[in-house]
C-alpha positions, -999 to +999 in steps of 0.1 A: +000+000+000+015+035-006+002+059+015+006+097+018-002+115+058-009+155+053-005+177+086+009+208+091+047+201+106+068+180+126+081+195+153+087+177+183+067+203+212+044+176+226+018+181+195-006+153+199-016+157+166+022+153+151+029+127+179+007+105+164+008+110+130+048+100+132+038+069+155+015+062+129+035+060+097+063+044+114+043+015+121+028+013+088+060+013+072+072-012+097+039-033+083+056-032+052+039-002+034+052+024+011+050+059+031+054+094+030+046+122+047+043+157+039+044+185+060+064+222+068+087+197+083+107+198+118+124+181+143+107+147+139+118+147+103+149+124+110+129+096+131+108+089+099+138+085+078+154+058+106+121+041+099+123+044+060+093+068+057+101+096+030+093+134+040+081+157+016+081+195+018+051+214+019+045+251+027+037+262+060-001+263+068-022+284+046-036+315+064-060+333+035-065+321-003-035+322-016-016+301+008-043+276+003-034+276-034+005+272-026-006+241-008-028+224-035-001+233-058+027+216-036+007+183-027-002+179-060+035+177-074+040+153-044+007+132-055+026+132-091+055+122-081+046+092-057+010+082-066-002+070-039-028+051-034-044+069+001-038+102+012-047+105+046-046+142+059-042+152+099-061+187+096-094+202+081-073+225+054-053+193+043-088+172+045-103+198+020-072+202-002-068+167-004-103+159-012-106+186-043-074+171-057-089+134-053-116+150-082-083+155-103-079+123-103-107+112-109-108+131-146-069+116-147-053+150-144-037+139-111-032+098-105-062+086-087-066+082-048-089+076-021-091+101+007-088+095+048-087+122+074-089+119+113-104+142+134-079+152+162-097+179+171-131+193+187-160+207+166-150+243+150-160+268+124-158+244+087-154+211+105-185+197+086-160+206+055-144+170+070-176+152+048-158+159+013-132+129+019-139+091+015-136+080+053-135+100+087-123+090+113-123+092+150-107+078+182-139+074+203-182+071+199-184+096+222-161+122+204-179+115+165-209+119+189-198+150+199-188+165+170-220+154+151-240+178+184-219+206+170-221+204+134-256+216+123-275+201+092-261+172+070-242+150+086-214+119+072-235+086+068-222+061+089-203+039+066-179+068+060-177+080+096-155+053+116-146+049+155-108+034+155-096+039+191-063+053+192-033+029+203-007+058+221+014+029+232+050+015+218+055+040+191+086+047+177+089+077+193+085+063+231+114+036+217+137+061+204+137+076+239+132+051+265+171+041+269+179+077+278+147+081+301+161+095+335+137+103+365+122+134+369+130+157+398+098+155+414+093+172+445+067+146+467+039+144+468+041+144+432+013+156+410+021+156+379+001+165+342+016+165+310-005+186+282-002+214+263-011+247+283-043+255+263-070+270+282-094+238+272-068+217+296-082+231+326-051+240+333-069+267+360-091+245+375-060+226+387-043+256+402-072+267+418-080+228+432-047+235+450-057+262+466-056+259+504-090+269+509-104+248+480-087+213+489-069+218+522-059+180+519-036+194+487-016+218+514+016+196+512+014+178+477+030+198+447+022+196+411+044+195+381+028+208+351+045+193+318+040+210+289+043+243+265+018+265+254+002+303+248-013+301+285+020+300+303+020+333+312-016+336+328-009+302+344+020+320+362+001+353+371-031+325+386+001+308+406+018+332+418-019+352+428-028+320+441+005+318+466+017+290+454+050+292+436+065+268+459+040+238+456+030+246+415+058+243+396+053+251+357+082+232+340+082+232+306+080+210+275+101+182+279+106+158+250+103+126+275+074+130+293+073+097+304+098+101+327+071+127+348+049+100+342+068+076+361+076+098+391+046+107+395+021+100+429-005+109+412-011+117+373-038+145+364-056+155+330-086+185+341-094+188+308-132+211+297-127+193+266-113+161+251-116+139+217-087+118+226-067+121+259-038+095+247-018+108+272-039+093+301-028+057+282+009+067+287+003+074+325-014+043+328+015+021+308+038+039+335+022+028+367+008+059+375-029+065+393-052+084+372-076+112+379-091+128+349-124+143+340-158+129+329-152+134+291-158+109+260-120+114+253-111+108+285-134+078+295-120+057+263-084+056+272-090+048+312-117+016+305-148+036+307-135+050+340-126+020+362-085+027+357-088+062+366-105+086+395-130+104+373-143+138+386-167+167+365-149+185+344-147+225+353-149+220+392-120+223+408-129+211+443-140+181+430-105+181+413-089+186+441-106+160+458-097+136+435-065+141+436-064+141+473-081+106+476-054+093+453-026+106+474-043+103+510-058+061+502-031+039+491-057+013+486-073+034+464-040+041+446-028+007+442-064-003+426-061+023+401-024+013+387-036-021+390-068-020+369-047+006+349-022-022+340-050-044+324-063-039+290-030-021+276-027-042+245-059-028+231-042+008+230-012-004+216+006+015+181+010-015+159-029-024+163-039+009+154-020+011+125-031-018+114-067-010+117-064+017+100-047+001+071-079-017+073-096+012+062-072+020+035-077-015+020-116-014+016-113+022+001-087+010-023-106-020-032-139-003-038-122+031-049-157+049-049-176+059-019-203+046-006-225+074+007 
């Protein structure tokens, strides 16, 4: 199978998105398929070449018309060059690009593909634009379910609208890095999230959990918060308003996340919103006890909710609560990392990747849709 993954770039700044797009072709070139992928390229560029997947250079992401043009005009010289037989984008623009220069193909002015796009993302302005491709597909019921709530009018029949849960586990990136894994300077009790700081993350719900006056169980426990993002700034205004520069500790992106993960006495994810919270799989693969919010993206990746405390998302004493049962019962605790340790397999790379090769197969085999 020669297959062709669209997203915007590679860099390596804890981007789920890129994360799992690079997991993803790995594996399918480990499978034994012909892959490329095309991006603005980054960091990430050179672990796809150890694993004999080709990069191809695209402009960065469009921002009006004319960018949008530059693209089609770029990922059609790559679709010339390699004809592939899937091209599976990572992003609405590169889902809409891709599926206008399917139609090229199919009057044999381009060589003719099939179209796949996966939706990383919660609804926004244009999503319903994902229903010009040949499949779409999601990690979880609940976040297709979610989407189709936000998407008014028409929606994608369900033969062309598919649920593959995600498989975050053994990727090549995790391998690349686990011999150089070293622990994490945790400060204990450890709390620990890894995200990006978005404001969707409930990233302020968690400071203000540890408020004294909110969870006065939290008063000794610290939290590390892993991760890079536009928020960092009003996260450090709400700590350092909140008193608590010594016990909240903002500490960056760091390329091994696992190691956090490992160190941790309690992992976190406060997330207001969710389509795929892999990251909560990673915590559980590392022996950590879980406490995450009541989301559909959540709930997937921590067996419906028995591997993980599971509290309302946007309520930080609840939160806090959580978190404090987790440190304050070690019962409790050891139950969670011991359901969390059951079930792994499921959420594993190379069974993702071959699912969705899956797909591929029955669009290349009946090459039209069926709507």
């Amino acid at each position: 199978m020669r297959v062709l993954h669209v997203l915007n770039d590679l860099r390596d700044v804890g981007n789920g998105i890129n994360n799992v797009t690079v997991d993803l072709a790995c594996a399918q070139a480990g499978l034994g398929h012909e892959v490329a992928v095309a991006s603005s390229g980054g960091e990430h560029e050179a672990l796809l070449a150890a694993h004999g997947v080709r990069h191809l250079q695209l402009p960065p992401q469009p921002r009006d018309a004319r960018g949008a043009l530059r693209l089609a005009r770029s990922l059609a010289g790559h679709v010339r060059a390699t004809s592939p037989q899937v091209v599976h984008s990572h992003n609405l623009t590169g889902a809409v690009v891709s599926a206008l220069l399917e139609q090229l193909g199919r009057v044999r002015l381009l060589p003719r593909f099939a179209t796949a796009t996966t939706v990383h993302l919660e609804a926004k302005r244009g999503v319903e634009l994902v229903w010009l491709v040949d499949r779409v597909l999601f990690f979880s019921a609940g976040a297709r379910d979610a989407l189709r709530a936000g998407v008014p009018g028409r929606w994608l029949p369900a033969r062309r609208s598919l649920v593959l849960e995600q498989g975050p586990l053994g990727g090549a990136r995790s391998r690349a890095r686990a011999a150089a894994s070293e622990p994490a300077p945790v400060q204990r009790p450890a709390v620990v999230t890894v995200c990006g700081l978005y404001r969707h993350k409930g990233l302020y719900d968690l400071v203000a959990a540890f408020r004294p006056e909110t969870t006065p169980a939290l008063a000794s426990a610290h939290l590390h918060v892993v991760g890079a993002g536009p928020e960092r700034a009003g996260l450090e205004a709400a700590v350092a308003e909140a008193g608590l520069a010594d016990r909240v500790h903002l500490v960056g992106f760091d390329p091994d996340p696992r190691r956090w993960m490992t160190a941790a006495d309690a992992f976190v994810l406060a997330s207001r919103s969710e389509p795929a919270a892999l990251v909560l799989a990673e915590a559980r693969d590392c022996g950590a006890p879980v406490v995450t919010t009541d989301l559909p993206g959540s709930l997937t990746m921590v067996e419906g909710g028995a591997a993980a405390v599971v509290v309302p998302p946007g309520d930080p004493a609840a939160l806090g609560a959580g978190i404090a049962r987790v440190l304050h019962e070690p019962g409790l605790a050891a139950a969670l990392v011991r359901r969390g340790a059951q079930g792994l397999d499921r959420l594993r790379m190379e069974r993702y990747a071959a699912d969705v090769v899956a797909v591929y197969a029955d669009l290349v085999g009946g090459r039209t849709r069926t709507r």
